[in-house]
C-alpha positions in Angstrom: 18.1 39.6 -12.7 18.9 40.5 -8.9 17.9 38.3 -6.3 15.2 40.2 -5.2 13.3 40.0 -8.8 14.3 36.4 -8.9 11.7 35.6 -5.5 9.4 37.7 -6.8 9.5 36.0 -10.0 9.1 33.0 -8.0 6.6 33.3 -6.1 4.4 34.9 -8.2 4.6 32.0 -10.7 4.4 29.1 -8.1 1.2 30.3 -6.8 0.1 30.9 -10.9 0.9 27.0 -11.1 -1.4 26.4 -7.9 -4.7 26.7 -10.5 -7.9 28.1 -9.7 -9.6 25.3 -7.4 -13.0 27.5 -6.9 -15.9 26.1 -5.3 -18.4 25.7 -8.5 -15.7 23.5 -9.7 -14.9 21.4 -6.8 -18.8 20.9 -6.1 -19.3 19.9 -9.7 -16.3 17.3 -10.2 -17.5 15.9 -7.0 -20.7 15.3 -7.8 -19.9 13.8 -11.1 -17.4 12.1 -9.3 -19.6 10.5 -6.6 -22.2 10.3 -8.7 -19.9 7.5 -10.7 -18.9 6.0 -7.4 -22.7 5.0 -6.6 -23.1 3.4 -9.9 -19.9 1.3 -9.3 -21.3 0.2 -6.1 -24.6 -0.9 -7.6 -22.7 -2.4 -10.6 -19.6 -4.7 -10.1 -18.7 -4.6 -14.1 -19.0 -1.0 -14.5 -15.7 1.2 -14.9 -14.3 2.4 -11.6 -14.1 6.2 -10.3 -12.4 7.4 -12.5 -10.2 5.0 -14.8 -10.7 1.9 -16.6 -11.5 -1.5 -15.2 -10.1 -3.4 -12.9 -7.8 -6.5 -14.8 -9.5 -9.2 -15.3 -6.4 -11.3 -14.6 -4.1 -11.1 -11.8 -0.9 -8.6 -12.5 2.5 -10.4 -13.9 4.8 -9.8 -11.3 7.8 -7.3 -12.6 11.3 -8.9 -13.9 14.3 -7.5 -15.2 13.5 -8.3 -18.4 9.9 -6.5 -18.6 10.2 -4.6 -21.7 8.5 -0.7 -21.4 5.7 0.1 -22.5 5.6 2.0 -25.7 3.7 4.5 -27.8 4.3 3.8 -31.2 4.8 6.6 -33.6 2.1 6.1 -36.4 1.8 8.1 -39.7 -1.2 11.1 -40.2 -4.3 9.0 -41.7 -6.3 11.0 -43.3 -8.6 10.4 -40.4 -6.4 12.7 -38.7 -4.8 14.7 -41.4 -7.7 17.3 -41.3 -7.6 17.2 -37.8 -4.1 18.1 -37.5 -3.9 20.9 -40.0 -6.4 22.0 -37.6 -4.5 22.0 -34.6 -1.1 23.1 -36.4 -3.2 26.4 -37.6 -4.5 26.9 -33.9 -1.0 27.1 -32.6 0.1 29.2 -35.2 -2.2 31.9 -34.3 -0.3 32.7 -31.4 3.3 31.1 -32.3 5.5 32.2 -35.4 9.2 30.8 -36.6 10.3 34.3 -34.6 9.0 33.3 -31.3 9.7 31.2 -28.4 6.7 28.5 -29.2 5.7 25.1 -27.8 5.0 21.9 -28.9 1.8 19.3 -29.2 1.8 15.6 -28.3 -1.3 13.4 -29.1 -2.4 10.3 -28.6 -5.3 7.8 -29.0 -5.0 4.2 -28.0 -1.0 4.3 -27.5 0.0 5.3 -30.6 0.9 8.9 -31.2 -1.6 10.9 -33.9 0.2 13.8 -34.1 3.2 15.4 -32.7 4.4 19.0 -33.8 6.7 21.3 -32.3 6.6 25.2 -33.4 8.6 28.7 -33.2 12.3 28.6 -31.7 13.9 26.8 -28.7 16.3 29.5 -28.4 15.9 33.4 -29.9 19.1 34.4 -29.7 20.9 31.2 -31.9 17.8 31.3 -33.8 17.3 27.5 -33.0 13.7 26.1 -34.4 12.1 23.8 -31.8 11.7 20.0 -32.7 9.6 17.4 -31.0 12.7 16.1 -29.6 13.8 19.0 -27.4 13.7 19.1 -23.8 11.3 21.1 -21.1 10.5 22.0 -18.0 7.6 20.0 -16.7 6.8 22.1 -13.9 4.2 21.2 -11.6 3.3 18.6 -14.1 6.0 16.7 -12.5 3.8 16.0 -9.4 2.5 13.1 -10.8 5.9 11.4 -11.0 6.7 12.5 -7.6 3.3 10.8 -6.4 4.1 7.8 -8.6 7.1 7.1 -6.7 5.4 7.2 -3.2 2.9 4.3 -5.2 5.8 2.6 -5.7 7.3 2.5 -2.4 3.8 1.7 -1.1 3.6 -1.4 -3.3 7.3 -2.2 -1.9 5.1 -2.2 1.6 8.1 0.7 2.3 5.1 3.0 3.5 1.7 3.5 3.9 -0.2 6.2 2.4 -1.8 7.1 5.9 1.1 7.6 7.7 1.8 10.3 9.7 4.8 12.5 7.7 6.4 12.6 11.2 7.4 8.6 11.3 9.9 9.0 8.1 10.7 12.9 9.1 10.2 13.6 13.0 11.6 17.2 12.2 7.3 18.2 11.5 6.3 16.1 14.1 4.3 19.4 15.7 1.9 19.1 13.0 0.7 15.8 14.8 -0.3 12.0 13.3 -3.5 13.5 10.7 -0.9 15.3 9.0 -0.4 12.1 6.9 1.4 11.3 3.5 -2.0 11.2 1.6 -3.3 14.2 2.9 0.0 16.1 1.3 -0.3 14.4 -1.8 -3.9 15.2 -2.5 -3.1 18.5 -0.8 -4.9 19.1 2.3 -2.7 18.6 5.0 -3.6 22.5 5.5 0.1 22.8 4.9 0.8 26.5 3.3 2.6 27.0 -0.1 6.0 29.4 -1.1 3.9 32.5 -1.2 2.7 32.2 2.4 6.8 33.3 4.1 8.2 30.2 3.2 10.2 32.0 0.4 11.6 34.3 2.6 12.6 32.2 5.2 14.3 29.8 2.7 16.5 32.7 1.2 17.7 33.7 4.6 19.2 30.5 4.8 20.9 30.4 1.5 21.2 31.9 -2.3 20.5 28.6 -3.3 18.4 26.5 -0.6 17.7 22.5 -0.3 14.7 20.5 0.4 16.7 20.1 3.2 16.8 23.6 4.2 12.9 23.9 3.2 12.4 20.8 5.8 14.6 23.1 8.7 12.2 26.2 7.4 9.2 24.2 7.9 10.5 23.1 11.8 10.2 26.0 12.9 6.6 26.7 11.5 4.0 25.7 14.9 0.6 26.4 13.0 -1.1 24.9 9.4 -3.8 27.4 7.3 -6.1 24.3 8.2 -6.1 21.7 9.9 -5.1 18.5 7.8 -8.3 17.2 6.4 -10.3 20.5 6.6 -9.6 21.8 3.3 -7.8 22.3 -0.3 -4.7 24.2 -0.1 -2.7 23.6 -3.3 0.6 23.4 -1.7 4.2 23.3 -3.4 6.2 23.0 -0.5 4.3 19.6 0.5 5.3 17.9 -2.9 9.1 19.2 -1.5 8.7 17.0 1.9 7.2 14.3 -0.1 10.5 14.4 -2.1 12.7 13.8 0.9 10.6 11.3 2.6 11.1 9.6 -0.7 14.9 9.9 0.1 15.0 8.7 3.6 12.9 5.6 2.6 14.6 4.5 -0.5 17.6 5.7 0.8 18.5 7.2 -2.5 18.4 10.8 -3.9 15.0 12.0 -5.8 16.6 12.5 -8.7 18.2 8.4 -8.8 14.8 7.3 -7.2 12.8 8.7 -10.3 15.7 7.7 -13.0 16.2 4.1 -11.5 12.3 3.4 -10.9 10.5 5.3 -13.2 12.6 7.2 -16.3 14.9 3.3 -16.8 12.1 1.6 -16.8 10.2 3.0 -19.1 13.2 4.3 -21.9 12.6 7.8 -21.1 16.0 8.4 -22.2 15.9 12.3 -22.1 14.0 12.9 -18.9 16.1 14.0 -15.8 15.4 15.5 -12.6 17.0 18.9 -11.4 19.9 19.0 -9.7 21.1 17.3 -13.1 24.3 18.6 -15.2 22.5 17.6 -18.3 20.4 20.8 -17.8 23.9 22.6 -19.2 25.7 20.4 -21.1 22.9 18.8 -23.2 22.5 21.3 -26.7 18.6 20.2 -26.7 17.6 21.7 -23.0 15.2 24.4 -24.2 15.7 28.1 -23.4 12.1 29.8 -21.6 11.1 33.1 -21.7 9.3 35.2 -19.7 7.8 38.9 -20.5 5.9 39.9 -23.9 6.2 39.4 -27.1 7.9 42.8 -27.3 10.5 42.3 -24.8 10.9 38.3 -24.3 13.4 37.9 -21.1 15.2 34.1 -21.5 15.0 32.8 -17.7 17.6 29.8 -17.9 17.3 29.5 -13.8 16.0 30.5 -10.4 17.4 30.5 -7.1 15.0 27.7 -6.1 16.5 25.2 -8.6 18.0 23.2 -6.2 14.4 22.1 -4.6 12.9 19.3 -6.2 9.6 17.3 -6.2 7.3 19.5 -6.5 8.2 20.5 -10.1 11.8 19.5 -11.2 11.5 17.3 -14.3 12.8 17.8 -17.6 11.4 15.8 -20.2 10.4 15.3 -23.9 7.5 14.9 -25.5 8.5 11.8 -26.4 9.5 10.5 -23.5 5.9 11.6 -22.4 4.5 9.2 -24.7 5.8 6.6 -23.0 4.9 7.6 -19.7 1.2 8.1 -20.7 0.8 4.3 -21.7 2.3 2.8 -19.3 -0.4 4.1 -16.9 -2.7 1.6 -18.9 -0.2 -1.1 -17.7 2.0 -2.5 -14.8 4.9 -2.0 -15.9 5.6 0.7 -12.6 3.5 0.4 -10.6 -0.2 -2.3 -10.5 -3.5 -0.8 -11.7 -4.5 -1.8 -8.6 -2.4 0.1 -6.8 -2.6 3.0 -9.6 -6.5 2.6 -8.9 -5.8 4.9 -5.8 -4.1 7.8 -7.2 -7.3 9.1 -9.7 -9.8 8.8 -6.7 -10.3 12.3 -5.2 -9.5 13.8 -1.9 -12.3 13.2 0.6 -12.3 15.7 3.4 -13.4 15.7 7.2 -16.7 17.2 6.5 -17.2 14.0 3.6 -17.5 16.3 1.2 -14.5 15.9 -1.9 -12.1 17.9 -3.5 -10.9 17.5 -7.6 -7.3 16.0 -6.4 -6.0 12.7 -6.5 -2.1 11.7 -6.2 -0.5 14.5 -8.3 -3.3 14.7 -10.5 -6.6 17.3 -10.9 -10.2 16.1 -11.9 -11.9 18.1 -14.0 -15.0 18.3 -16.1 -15.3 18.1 -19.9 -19.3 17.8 -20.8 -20.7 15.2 -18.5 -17.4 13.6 -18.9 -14.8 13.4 -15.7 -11.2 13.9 -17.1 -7.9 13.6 -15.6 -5.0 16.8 -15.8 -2.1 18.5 -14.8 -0.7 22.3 -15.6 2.4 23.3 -14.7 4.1 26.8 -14.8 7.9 27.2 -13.9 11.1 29.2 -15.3 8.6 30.4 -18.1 7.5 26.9 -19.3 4.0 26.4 -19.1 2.7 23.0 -19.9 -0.9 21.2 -19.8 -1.5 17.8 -19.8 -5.1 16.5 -20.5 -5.9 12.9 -20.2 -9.4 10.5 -21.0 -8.9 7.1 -19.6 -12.0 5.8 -20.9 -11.2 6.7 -24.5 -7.2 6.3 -24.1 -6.9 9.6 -25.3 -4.3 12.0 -24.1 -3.2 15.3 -25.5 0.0 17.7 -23.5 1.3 20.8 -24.9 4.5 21.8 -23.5 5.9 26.0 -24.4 8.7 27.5 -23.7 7.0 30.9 -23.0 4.8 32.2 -20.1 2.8 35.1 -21.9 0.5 35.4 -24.7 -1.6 31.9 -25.1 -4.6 30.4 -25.0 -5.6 29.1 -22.0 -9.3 29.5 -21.5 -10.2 26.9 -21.0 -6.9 25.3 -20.5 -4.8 24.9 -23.9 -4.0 20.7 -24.0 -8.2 20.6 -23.8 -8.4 22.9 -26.2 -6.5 20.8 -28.5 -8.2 17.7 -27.3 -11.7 19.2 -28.2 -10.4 19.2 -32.3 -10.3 15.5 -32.1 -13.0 15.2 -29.2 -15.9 16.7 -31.4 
């Protein structure tokens, strides 16, 4: 494809992988949500906003030889068999061994209760997926991006209130309230690709930095809001957050998320982009965009070489492990971890579904915790019940014809949640 088709492309799917933040659904979540808060107030024991408990013990402080956490791999019981077959004859409705397809991770307690993987990871060698191939994460990467801001935070490297301007003067024009937590929970006003940053980005260069989106954004004088006002769902701030993470740790994203998040935890297959293993490892997954008539692989995109907002390869796997050590301290305290699934409050007190890379949604009466993602024709869903340590993502390799209403990794989760 030409250039031209390739920002089109682009921007059309990064504002797909904003998600549809309407008002019925922010009013709801944040009712339930506040609702929750007030019991917590009035009862010290009850479960916090919206996670687990606080420890009961004070946090072992991290060595070198803290093991990861891990999500054991556990045979089908017939507890789950059932189940299963269920969800394996769900995704074969829309997936076939002809097809680009997708696969399932779940889990319950830490142990994984199913894992499948259907349809091929590439059409043209006629390669079948398997649970250990590779995908994009997409915007489902956000969370790790966020996770390493926690960590620096915990390092007493930052504070989450901090203006964006004290680690990168080059925005300074959008003044001190246009602070780290504000872009994480994104309403720092700040706009998205869509809104000319694309443009301005490919003027610059075929294939432009963070570094050239920071220069882009320099030149901008005026936000869609000002920070605090609103919920913008905003790409381009998970970008900056990316290189603030750079300039404080004074490594590259992609080391900083490797050395303090991927190491730690054995996720042995995860990388972030710019990474040569995106070529050179057999198991990288091929995506497709188009129809099931004309499937279109789309193995890159001029943007490739921005990262934090959606740069992560992974496995599901590698997912697993990620997942339970949420429960744990093995990256960053609960304490700390606490902050990140508390929503964003705005200047008119009333709160928006967004915590530190992470969306709160509804299921029932229940508050849940989740992530989409859309990119390079992945689309993934990630679907997570800290009260019942239950978690269910989906990752495909294809961005037509699927369920997704509601989102797909709930879908799943409502087989085992009924």
């Amino acid at each position: 494809m030409n250039s031209q088709k390739y920002i089109i492309i682009a921007m059309a799917i990064w504002l797909t992988a904003c998600g549809d933040f309407t008002a019925k659904v922010a009013s709801d979540v944040a009712s339930s949500i506040a609702a929750t808060q007030q019991a917590e107030e009035s009862s010290p024991s009850d479960e916090s906003t919206i996670m687990t408990k606080e420890p009961t013990s004070k946090p072992a402080k991290k060595t070198p030889t803290t093991k990861p956490a891990k999500a054991t791999p556990v045979p089908a019981t017939t507890d789950y068999q059932a189940i299963n077959d269920e969800v394996d004859a769900f995704f074969g409705e829309f997936i076939d061994e002809k097809t680009p397809g997708g696969m399932v991770l779940v889990l319950q307690d830490g142990q994984i209760i199913h894992q499948a993987a259907y349809g091929l990871a590439n059409l043209k060698k006629e390669t079948p997926l398997t649970v250990d191939h590779i995908m994009h994460l997409a915007s489902m990467g956000k969370q790790m991006t966020a996770m390493s801001i926690m960590i620096l935070a915990e390092q007493g490297k930052l504070e989450y209130d901090d203006p964006i301007s004290k680690y990168i003067p080059e925005i300074s024009q959008f003044g001190d309230e246009f602070t780290i937590r504000r872009v994480m929970q994104h309403t720092s006003g700040l706009p998205d690709y869509g809104d000319g940053i694309t443009e301005s980005l490919m003027k610059r260069s075929d294939n432009p930095t963070n570094e050239d989106m920071i220069d882009v954004l320099s030149k901008k004088r005026k936000l869609l809001s000002e920070p605090g006002d609103a919920f913008y769902y905003s790409n381009a701030g998970y970008d900056m957050l990316a290189v603030l993470i750079e300039r404080v740790s004074g490594e590259t994203f992609p080391d900083f998320v490797k050395s303090n998040i991927f190491d730690p935890l054995g996720m042995k297959d995860t990388f972030s982009l710019p990474n040569k293993k995106r070529r050179a490892n057999a198991m990288v997954t091929i995506s497709y965009t188009g129809s099931s008539d004309a499937p279109e692989a789309y193995p890159n995109d001029p943007l490739d070489n921005i990262y934090g907002s959606g740069s992560i390869y992974s496995t599901i796997g590698d997912m697993a492990l990620y997942d339970e050590a949420l429960y744990g301290d093995t990256l960053v305290s609960q304490k700390t971890f606490k902050e990140a699934l508390k929503p964003a409050t705005l200047n008119d007190g009333s709160l928006a579904p967004y915590g530190f890379g992470l969306e709160f949604e509804k299921w029932k009466k229940e508050t849940y915790v989740a992530h989409s993602g859309a990119w390079l024709g992945f689309n993934n869903d990630y679907v997570r019940f800290p009260q019942r340590h239950f978690s269910v993502m989906v990752l495909l390799n294809r961005d037509y014809e699927y369920p997704d209403d509601p989102r797909i990794a709930l879908k799943v989760a409502e087989f085992y949640l009924k």
